[in-house]
Backbone bond lengths (Angstrom), bond angles and torsions (degrees), N, CA, C in turn:
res aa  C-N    CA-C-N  psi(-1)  N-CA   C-N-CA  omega(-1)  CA-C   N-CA-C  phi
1 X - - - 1.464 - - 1.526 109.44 -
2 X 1.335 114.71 176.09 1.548 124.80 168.99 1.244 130.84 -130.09
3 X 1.216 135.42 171.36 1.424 126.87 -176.95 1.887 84.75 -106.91
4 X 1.689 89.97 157.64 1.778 110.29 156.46 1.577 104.18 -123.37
5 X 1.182 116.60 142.19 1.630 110.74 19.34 2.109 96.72 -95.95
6 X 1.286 113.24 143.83 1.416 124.59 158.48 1.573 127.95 -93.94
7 X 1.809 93.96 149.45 1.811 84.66 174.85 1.433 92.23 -135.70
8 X 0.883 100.90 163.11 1.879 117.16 153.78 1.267 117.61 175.88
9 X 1.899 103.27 161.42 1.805 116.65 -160.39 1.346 89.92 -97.53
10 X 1.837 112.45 134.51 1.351 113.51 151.48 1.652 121.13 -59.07
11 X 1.380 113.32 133.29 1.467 100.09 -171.28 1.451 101.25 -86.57
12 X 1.487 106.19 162.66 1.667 116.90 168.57 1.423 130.41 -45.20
13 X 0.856 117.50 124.56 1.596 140.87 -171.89 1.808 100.68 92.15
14 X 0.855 134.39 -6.19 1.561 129.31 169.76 1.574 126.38 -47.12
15 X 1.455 110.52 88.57 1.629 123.95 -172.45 1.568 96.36 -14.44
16 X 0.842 94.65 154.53 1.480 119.12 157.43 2.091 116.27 -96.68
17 X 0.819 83.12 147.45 1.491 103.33 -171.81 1.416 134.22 156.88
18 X 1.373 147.87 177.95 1.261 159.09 -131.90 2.156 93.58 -82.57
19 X 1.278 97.20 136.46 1.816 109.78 169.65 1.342 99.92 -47.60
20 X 1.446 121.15 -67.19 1.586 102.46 -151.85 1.869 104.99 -79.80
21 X 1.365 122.40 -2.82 1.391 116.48 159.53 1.674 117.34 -70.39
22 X 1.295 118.12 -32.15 1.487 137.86 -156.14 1.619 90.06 -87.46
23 X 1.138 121.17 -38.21 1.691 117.16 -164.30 1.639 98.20 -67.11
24 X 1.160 115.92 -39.61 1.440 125.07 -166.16 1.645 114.88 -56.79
25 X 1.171 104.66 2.39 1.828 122.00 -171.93 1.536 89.39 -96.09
26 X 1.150 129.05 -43.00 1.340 133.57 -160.41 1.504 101.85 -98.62
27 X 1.405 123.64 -35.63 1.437 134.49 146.75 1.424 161.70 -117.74
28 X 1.598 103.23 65.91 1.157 100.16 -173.15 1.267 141.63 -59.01
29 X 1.098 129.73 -22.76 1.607 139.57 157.22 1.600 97.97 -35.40
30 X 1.795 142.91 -26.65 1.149 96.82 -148.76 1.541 68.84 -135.43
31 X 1.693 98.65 130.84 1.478 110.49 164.59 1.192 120.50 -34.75
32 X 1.505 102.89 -168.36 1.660 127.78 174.15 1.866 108.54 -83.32
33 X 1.142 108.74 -24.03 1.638 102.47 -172.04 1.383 100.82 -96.12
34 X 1.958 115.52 -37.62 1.126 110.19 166.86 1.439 134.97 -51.63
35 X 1.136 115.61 -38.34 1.276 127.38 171.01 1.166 146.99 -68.68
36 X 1.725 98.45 -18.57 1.621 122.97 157.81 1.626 101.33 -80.19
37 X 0.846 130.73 -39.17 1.363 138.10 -169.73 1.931 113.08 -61.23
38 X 1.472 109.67 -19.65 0.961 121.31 170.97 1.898 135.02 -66.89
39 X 1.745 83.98 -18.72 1.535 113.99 152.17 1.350 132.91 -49.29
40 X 1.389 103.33 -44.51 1.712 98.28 176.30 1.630 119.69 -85.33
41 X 1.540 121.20 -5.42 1.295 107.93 158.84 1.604 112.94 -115.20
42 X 1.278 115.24 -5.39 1.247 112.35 -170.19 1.500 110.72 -122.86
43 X 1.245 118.50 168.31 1.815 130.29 179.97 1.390 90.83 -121.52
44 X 1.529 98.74 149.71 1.653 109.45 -167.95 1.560 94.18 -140.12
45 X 1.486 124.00 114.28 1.172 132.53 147.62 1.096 137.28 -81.88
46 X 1.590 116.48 130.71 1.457 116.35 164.14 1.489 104.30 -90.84
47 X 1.110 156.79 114.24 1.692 158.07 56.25 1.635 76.66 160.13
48 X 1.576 122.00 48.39 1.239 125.88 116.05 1.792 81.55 115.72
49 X 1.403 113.45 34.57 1.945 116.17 169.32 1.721 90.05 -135.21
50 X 1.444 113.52 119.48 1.335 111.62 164.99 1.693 115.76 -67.25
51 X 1.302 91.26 139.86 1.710 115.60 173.48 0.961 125.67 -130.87
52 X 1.329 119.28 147.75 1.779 129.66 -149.41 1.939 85.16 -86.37
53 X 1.416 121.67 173.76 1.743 122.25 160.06 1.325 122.92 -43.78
54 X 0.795 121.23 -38.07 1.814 144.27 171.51 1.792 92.53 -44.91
55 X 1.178 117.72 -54.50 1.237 94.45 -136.62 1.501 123.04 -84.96
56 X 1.581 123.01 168.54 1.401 121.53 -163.50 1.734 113.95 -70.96
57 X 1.576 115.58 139.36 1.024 122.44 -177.33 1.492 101.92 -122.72
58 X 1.464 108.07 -174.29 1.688 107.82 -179.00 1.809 100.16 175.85
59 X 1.451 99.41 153.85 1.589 100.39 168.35 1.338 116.44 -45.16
60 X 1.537 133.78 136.43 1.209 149.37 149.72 1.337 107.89 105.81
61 X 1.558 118.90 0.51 1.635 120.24 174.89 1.776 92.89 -65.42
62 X 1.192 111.58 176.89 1.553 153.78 167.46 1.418 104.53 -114.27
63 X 1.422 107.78 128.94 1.173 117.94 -173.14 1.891 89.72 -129.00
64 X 1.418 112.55 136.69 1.382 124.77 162.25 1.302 100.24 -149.76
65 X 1.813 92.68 141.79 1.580 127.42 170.18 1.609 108.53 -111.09
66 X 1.348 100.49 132.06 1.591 118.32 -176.47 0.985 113.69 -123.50
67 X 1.270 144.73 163.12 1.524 156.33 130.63 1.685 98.59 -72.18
68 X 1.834 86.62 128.92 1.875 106.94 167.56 1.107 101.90 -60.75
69 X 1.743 104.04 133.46 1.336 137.37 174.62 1.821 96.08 -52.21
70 X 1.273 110.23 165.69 1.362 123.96 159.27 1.591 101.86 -54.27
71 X 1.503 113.14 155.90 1.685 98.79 170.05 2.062 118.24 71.19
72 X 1.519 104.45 -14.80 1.053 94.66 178.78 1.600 134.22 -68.89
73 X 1.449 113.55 22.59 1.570 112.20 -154.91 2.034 64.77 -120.18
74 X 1.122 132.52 44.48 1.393 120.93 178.12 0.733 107.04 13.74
75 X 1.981 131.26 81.77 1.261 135.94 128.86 1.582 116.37 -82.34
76 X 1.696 110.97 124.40 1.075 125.02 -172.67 1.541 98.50 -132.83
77 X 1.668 130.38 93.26 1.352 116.01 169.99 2.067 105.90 84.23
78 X 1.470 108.64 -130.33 1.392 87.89 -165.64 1.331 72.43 -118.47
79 X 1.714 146.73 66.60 1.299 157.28 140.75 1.304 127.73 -100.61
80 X 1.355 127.81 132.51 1.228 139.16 -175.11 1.302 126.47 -145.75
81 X 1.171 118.04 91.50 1.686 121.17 -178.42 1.527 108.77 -21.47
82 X 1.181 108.59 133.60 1.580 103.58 172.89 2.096 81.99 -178.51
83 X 1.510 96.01 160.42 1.680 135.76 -167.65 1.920 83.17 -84.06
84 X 1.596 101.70 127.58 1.727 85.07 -176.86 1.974 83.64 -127.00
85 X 1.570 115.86 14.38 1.649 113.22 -174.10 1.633 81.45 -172.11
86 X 1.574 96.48 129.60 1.529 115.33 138.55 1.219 118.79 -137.85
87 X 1.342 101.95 155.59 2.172 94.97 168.70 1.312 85.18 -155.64
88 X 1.349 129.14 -162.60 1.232 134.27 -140.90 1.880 105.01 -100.88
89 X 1.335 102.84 -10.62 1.662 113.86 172.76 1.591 118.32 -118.44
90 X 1.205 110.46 -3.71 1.366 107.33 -176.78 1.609 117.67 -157.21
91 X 1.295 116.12 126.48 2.027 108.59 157.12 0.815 103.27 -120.18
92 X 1.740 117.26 145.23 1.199 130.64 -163.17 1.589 85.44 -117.46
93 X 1.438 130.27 142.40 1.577 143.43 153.30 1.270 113.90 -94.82
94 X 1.186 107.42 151.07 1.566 140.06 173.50 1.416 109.95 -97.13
95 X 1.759 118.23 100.22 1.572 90.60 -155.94 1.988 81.61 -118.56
96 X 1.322 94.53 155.29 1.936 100.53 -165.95 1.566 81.05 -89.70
97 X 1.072 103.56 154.56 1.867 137.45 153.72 2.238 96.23 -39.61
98 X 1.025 128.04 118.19 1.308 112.05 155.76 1.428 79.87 116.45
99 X 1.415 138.95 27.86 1.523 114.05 163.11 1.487 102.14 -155.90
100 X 1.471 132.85 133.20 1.274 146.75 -156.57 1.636 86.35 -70.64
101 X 1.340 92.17 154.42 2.031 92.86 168.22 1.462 103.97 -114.86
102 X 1.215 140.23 4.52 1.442 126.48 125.81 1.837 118.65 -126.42
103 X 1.478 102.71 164.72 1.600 96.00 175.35 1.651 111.55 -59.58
104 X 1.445 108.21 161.37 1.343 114.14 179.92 1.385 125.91 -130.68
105 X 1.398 129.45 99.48 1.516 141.86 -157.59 1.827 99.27 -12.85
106 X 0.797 132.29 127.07 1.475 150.82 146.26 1.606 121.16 104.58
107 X 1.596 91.24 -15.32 1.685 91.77 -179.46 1.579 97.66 -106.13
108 X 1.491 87.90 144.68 1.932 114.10 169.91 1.389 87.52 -83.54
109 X 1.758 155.73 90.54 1.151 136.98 122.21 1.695 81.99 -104.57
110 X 1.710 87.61 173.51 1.319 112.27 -158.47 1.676 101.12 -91.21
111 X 1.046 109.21 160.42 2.147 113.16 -176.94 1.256 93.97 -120.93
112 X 1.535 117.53 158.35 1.600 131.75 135.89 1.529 109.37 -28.23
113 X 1.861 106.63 -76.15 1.560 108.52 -155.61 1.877 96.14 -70.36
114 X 1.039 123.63 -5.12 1.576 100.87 172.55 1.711 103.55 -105.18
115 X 1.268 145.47 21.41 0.625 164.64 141.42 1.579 135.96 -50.12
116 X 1.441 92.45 -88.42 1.706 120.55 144.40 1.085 125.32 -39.69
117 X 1.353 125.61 -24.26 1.900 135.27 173.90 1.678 95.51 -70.95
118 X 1.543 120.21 0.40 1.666 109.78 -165.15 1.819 82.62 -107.48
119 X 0.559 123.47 0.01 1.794 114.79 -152.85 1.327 115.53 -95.56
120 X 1.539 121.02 86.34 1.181 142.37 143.13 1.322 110.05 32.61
121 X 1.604 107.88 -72.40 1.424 126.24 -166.66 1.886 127.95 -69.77
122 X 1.934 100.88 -12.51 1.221 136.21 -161.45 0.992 106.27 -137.98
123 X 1.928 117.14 75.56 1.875 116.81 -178.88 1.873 83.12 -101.67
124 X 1.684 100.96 158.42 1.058 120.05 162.76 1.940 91.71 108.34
125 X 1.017 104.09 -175.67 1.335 119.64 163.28 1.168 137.54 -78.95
126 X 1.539 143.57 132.49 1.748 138.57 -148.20 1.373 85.93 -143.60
127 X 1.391 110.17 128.43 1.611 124.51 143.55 1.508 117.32 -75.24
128 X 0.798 130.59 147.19 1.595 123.27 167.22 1.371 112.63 -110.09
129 X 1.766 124.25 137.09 1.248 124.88 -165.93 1.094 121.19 -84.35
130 X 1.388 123.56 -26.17 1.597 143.19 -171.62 1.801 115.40 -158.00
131 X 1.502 75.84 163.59 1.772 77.00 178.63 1.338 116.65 -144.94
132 X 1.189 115.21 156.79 1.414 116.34 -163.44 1.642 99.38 -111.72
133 X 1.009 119.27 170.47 1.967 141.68 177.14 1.077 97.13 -66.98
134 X 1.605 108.03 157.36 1.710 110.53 178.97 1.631 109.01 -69.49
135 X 1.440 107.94 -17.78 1.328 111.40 -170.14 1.720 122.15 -99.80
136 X 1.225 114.74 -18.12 1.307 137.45 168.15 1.705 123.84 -75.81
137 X 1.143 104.69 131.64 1.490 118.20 -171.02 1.586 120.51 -100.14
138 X 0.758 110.49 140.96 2.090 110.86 162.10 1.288 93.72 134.69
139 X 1.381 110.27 -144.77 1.138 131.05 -153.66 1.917 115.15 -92.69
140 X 1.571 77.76 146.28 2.083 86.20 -176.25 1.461 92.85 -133.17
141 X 1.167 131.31 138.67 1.695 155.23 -178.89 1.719 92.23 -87.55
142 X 1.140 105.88 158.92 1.825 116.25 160.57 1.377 98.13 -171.49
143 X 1.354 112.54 124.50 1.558 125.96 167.73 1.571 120.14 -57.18
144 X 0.817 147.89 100.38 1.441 144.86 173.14 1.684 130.24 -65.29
145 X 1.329 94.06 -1.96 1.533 118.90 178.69 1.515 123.29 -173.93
146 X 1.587 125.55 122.32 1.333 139.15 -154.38 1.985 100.20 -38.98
147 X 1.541 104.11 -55.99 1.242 101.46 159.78 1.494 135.88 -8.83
148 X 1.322 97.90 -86.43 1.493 123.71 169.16 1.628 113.50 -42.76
149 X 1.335 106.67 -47.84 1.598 110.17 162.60 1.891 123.84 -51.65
150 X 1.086 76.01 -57.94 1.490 80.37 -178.22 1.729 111.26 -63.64
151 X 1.240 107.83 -31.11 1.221 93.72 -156.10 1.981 96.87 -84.16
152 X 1.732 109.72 -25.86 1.120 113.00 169.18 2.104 118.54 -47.42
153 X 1.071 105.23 -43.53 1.272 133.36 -172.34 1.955 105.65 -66.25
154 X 1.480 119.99 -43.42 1.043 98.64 -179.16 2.076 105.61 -96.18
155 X 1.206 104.14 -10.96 1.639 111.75 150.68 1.480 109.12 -33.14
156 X 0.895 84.34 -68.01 1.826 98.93 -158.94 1.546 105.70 -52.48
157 X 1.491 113.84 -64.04 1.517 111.87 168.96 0.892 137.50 -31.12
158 X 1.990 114.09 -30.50 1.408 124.84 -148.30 1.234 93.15 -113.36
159 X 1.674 121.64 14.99 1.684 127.29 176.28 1.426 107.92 67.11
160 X 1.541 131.63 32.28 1.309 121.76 179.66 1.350 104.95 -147.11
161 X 1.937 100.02 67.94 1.394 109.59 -163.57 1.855 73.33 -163.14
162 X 1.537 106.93 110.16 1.789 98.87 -166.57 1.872 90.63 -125.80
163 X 1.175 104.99 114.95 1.724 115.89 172.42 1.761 112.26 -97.68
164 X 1.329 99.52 97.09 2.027 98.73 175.18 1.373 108.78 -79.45
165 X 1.193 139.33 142.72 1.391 133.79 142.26 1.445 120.07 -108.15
166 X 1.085 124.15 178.67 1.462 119.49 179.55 1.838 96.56 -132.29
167 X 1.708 114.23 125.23 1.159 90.08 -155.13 2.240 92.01 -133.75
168 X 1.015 140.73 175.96 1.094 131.01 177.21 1.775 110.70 -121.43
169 X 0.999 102.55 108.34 1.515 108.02 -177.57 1.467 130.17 -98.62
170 X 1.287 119.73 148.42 1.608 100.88 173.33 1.259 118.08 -65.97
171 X 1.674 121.10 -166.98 1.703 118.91 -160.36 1.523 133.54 14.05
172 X 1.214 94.55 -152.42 1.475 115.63 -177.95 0.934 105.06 -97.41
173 X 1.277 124.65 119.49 1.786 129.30 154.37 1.144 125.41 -104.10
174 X 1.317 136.97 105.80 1.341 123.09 -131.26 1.660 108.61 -120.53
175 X 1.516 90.03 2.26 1.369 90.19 -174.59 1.930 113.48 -160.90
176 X 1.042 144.44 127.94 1.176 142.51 169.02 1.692 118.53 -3.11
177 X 1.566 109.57 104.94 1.526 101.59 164.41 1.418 133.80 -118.86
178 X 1.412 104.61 167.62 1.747 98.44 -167.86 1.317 102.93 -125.48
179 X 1.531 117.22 112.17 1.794 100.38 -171.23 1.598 108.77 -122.59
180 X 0.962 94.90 110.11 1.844 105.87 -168.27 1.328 102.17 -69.31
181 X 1.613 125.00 -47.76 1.737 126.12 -148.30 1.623 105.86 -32.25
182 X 1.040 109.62 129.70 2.271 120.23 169.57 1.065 95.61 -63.30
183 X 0.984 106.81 121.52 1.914 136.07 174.03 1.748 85.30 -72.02
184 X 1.834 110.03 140.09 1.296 116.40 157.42 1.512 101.58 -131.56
185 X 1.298 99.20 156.90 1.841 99.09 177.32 1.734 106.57 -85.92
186 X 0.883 103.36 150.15 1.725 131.92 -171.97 1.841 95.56 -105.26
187 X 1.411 89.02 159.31 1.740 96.32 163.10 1.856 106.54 -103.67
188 X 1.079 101.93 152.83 1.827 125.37 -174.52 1.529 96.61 100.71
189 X 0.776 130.20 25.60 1.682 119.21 -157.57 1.394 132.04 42.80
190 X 1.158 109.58 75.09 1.364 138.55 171.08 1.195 123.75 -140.67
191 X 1.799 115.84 157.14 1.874 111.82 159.71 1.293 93.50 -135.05
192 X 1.573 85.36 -176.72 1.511 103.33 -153.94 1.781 101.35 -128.36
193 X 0.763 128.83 117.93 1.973 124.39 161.06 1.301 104.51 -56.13
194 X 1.807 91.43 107.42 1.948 77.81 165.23 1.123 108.85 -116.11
195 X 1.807 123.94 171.52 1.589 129.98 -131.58 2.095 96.90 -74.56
196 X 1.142 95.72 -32.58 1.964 92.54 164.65 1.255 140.24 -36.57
197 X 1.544 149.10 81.92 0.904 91.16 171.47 1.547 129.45 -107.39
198 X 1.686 88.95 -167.93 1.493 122.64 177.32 1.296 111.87 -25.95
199 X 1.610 135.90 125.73 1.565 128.26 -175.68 1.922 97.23 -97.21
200 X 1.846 112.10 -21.36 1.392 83.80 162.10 1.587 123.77 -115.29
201 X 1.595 106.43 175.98 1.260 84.04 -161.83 1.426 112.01 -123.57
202 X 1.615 109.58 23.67 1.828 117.97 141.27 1.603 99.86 -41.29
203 X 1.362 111.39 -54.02 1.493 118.86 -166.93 1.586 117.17 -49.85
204 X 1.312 109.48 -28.58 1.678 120.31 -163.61 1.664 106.82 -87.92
205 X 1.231 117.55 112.56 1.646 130.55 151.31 1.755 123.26 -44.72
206 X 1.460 94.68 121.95 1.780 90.63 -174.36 1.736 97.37 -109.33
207 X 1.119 129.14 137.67 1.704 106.84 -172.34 1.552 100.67 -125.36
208 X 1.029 146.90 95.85 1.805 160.58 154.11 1.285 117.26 -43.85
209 X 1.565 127.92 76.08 1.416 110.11 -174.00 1.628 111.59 -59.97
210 X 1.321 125.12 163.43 1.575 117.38 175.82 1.238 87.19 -143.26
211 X 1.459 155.15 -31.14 1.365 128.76 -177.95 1.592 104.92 -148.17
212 X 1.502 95.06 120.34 1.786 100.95 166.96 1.818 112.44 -73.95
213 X 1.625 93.35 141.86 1.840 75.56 169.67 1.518 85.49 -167.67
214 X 1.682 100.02 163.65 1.557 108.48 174.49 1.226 123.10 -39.98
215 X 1.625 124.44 133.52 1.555 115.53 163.10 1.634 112.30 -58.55
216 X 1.723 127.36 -23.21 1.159 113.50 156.53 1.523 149.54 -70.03
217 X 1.434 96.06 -1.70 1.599 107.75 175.62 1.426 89.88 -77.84
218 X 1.568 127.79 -45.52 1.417 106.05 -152.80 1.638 104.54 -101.09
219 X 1.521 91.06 39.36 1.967 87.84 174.32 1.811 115.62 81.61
220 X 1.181 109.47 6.69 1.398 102.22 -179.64 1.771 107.92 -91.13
221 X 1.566 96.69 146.22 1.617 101.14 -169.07 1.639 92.74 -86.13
222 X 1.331 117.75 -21.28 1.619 105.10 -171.00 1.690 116.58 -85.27
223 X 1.104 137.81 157.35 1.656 123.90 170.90 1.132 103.91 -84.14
224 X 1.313 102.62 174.75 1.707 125.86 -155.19 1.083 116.66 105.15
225 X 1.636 102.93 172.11 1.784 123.56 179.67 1.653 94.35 -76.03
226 X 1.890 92.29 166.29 1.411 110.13 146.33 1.481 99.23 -138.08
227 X 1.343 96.35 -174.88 1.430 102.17 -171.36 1.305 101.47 -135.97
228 X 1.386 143.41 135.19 1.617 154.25 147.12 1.111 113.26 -75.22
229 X 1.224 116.41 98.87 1.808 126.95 -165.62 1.843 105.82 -113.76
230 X 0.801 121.68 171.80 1.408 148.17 169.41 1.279 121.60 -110.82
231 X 1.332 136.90 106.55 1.631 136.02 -168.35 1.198 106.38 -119.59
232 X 1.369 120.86 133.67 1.546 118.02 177.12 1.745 95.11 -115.60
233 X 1.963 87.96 156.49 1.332 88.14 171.82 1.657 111.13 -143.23
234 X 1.079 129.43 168.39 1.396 108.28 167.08 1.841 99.38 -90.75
235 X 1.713 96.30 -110.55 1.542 97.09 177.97 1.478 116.67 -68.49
236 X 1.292 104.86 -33.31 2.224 91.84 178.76 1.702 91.00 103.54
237 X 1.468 87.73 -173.80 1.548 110.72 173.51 1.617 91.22 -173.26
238 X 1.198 125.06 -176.46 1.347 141.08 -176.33 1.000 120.55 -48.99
239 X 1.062 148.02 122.74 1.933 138.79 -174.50 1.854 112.19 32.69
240 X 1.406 102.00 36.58 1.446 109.29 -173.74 1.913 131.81 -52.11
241 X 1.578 82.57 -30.46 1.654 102.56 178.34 1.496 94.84 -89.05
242 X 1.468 120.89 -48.80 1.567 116.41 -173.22 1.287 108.04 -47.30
243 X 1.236 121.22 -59.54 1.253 132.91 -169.11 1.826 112.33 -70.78
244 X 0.946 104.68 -59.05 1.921 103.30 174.98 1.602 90.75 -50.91
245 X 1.105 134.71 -83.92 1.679 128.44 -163.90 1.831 108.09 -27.92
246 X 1.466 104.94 -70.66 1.724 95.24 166.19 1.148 138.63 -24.94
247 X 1.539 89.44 -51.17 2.100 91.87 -177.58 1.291 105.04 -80.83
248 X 1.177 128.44 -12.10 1.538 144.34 177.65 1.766 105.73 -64.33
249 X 1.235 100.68 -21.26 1.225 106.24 -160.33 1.758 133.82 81.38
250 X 1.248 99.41 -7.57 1.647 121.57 174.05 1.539 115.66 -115.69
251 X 1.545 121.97 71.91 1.107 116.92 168.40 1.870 133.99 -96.91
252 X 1.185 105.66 171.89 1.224 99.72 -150.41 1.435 120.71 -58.34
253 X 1.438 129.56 138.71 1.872 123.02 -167.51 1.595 96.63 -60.15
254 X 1.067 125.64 113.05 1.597 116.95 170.80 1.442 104.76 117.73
255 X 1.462 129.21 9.32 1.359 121.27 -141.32 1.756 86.24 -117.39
256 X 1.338 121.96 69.28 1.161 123.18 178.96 1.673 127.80 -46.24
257 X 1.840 102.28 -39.31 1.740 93.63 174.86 1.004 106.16 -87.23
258 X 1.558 134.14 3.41 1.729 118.42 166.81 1.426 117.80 -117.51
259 X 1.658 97.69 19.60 1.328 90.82 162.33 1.508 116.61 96.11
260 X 1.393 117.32 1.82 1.392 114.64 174.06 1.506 124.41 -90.04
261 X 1.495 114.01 162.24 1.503 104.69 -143.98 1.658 101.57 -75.17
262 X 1.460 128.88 164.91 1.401 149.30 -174.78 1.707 94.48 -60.48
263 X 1.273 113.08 122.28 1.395 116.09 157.52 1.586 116.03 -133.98
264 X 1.437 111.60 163.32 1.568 109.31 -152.14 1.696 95.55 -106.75
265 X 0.926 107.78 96.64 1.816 121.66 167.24 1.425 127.69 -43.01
266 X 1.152 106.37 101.99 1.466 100.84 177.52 1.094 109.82 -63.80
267 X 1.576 139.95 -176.53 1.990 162.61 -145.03 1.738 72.17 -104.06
268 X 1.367 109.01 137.68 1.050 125.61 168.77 1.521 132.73 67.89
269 X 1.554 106.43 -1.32 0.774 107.78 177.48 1.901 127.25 -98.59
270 X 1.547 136.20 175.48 1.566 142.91 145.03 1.738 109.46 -20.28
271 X 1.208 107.55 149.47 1.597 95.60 140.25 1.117 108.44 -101.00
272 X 1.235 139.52 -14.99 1.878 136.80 140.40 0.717 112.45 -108.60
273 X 2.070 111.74 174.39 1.501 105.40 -160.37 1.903 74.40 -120.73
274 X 1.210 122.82 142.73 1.105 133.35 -173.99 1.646 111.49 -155.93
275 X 0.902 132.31 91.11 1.584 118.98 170.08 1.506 133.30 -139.67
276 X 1.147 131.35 144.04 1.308 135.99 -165.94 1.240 109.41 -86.39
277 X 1.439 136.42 94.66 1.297 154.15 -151.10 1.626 113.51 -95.53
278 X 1.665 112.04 -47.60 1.544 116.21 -167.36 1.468 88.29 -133.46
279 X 1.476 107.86 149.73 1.042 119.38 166.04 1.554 111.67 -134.77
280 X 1.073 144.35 95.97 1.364 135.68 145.97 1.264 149.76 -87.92
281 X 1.323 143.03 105.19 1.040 148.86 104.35 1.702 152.11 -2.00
282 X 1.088 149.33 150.92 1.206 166.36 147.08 2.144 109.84 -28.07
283 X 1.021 115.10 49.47 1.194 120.84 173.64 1.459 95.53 111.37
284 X 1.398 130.96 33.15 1.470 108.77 150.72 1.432 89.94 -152.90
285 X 1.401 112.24 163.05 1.436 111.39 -174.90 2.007 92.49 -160.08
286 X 1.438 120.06 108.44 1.189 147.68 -158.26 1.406 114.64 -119.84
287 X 1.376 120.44 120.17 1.898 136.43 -164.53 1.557 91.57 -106.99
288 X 1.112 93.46 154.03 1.722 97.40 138.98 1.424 94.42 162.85
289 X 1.608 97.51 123.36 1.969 94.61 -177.23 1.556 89.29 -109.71
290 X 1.351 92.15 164.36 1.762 151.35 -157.22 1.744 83.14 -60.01
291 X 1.703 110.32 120.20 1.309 114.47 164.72 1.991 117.14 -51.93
292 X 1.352 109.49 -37.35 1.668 128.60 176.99 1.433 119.33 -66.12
293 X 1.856 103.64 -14.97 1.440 92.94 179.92 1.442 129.03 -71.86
294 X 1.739 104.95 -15.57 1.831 111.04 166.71 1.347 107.04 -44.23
295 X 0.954 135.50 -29.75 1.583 143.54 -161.26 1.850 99.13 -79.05
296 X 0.883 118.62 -13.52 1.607 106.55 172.79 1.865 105.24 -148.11
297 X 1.411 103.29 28.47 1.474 102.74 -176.00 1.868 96.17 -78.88
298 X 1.108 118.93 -22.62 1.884 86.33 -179.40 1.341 115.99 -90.78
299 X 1.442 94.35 10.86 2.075 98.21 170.43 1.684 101.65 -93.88
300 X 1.479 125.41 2.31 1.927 115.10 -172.65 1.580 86.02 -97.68
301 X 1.469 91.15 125.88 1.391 102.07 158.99 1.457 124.03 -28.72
302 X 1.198 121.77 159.83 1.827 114.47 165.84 1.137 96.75 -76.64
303 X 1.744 130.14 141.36 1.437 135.58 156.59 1.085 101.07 72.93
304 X 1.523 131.88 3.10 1.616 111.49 151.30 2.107 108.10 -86.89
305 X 1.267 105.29 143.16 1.498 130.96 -176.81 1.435 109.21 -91.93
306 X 1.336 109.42 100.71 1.679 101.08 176.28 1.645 107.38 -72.92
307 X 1.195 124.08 -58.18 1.693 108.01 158.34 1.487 123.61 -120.44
């Protein structure tokens, strides 16, 4: 047997190939099924980024086995990671506000994709197509077969790959916007809109307000409107909606690195409300609204559809 949490260095010349084959050097007593199985209570790092069994190993990585943190099933509020679509090319996740959507070199917090490597419903190996902010909610894609990847991938290019979110903005927006500016990446982790724009137009933000309401309903200390808008995107780029809304002049209530105004967070809740609601695709088409939207449901019209 072994103790957790465990580490050990692949030594030099050690093939390269798949984590849960590579662990078996460090444990032979425990098969191939056993050793995947070590997934559902534990997180497994390669040189300190958790990875699902699938993933690539090689001489001179660091390998550590952990037991999930408290909280590791990403409960954030009344959110809980969980598979909300599978079919035979794709699961789509439901990922809560409060959990990275991949591991991140040196920290033991917990990810989506090392997560999702536990999921019953998702045997074999998953790429994941996109990723969301540590702070942003909804939906994450993962290919279930290279196929499915690829074929997701030239979707996307060909603009018939449509990402909705439902997002909370400052002021009044009073009318339909279109914000082209090319997202560039910044250092601290940030980007910036610069005055160019974008020549494609996966790249371009469409923003739909659907409900005006007090900046004090949604916790803001300053007066004024906000607005509950609808943003489409094709593929994105890095904080793509964060950033287009700013230069827009409407950034997100809570949206501290872009500048949106201070609002007071309730227990369980975002410091913005940001989430990826619809996802469509080429033979799948995937819902799932925003656990936070009870919070302004007796301001939606009757028989109006936020997505």
């Amino acid at each position: 047997m072994f103790s957790i949490p465990f580490e050990g260095l692949l030594p030099s010349g050690f093939p390269s190939g798949r984590l849960d084959a590579a662990l078996g050097y460090f444990l032979p007593h425990l098969g191939l099924r056993a050793r995947r199985r070590l997934w559902k209570e534990c997180l497994v790092f390669v040189n300190g980024r958790a990875l699902p069994p699938g993933g690539p190993v090689k001489a001179g990585d660091v390998l550590r086995v952990e037991k999930k943190p408290a909280g590791a099933g990403g409960r954030r509020g009344a959110g809980v990671w969980r598979p909300v679509a599978v079919n035979g090319d794709y699961a789509v996740f439901d990922k809560p506000s409060g959990l990275h959507s991949a591991g991140l070199r040196g920290s033991d917090s917990p990810s989506l994709e090392a997560l999702a490597a536990t999921c019953p419903e998702c045997p074999g190996e998953m790429q994941f197509l996109s990723r969301l902010d540590f702070e942003t909610s909804g939906l994450v894609p993962a290919a279930l077969n290279s196929g499915a990847e690829e074929r997701f991938r030239l979707a996307e290019r060909a603009g018939r790959v449509r990402k909705i979110y439902l997002g909370l903005a400052a002021g009044a927006i009073c009318s339909p916007l279109l914000i082209k500016g090319r997202i560039l990446a910044e250092g601290r982790g940030k980007s910036r809109v610069c005055g160019a724009e974008d020549a494609d137009p996966t790249r371009h933000s469409r923003v739909f307000p659907l409900l005006r309401i007090s900046g004090a309903l949604a916790g803001c200390a300053e007066a004024g409107e906000a607005t509950l808008a609808r943003i489409e995107i094709g593929r994105g780029a890095r904080h793509q909606i964060r950033a287009h809304l700013a230069f827009a002049g409407h950034p997100l209530l809570g949206d501290r690195l872009y500048g949106g105004p201070e609002r007071s967070v309730r227990e369980g809740e975002p410091p913005f409300f940001l989430h990826h609601a619809l996802l469509i695709l080429p033979g799948l088409e995937v819902r799932c609204p925003p656990p936070w939207i009870e919070r302004f449901a007796d301001r939606i019209p009757a028989g109006i559809s936020i997505i």
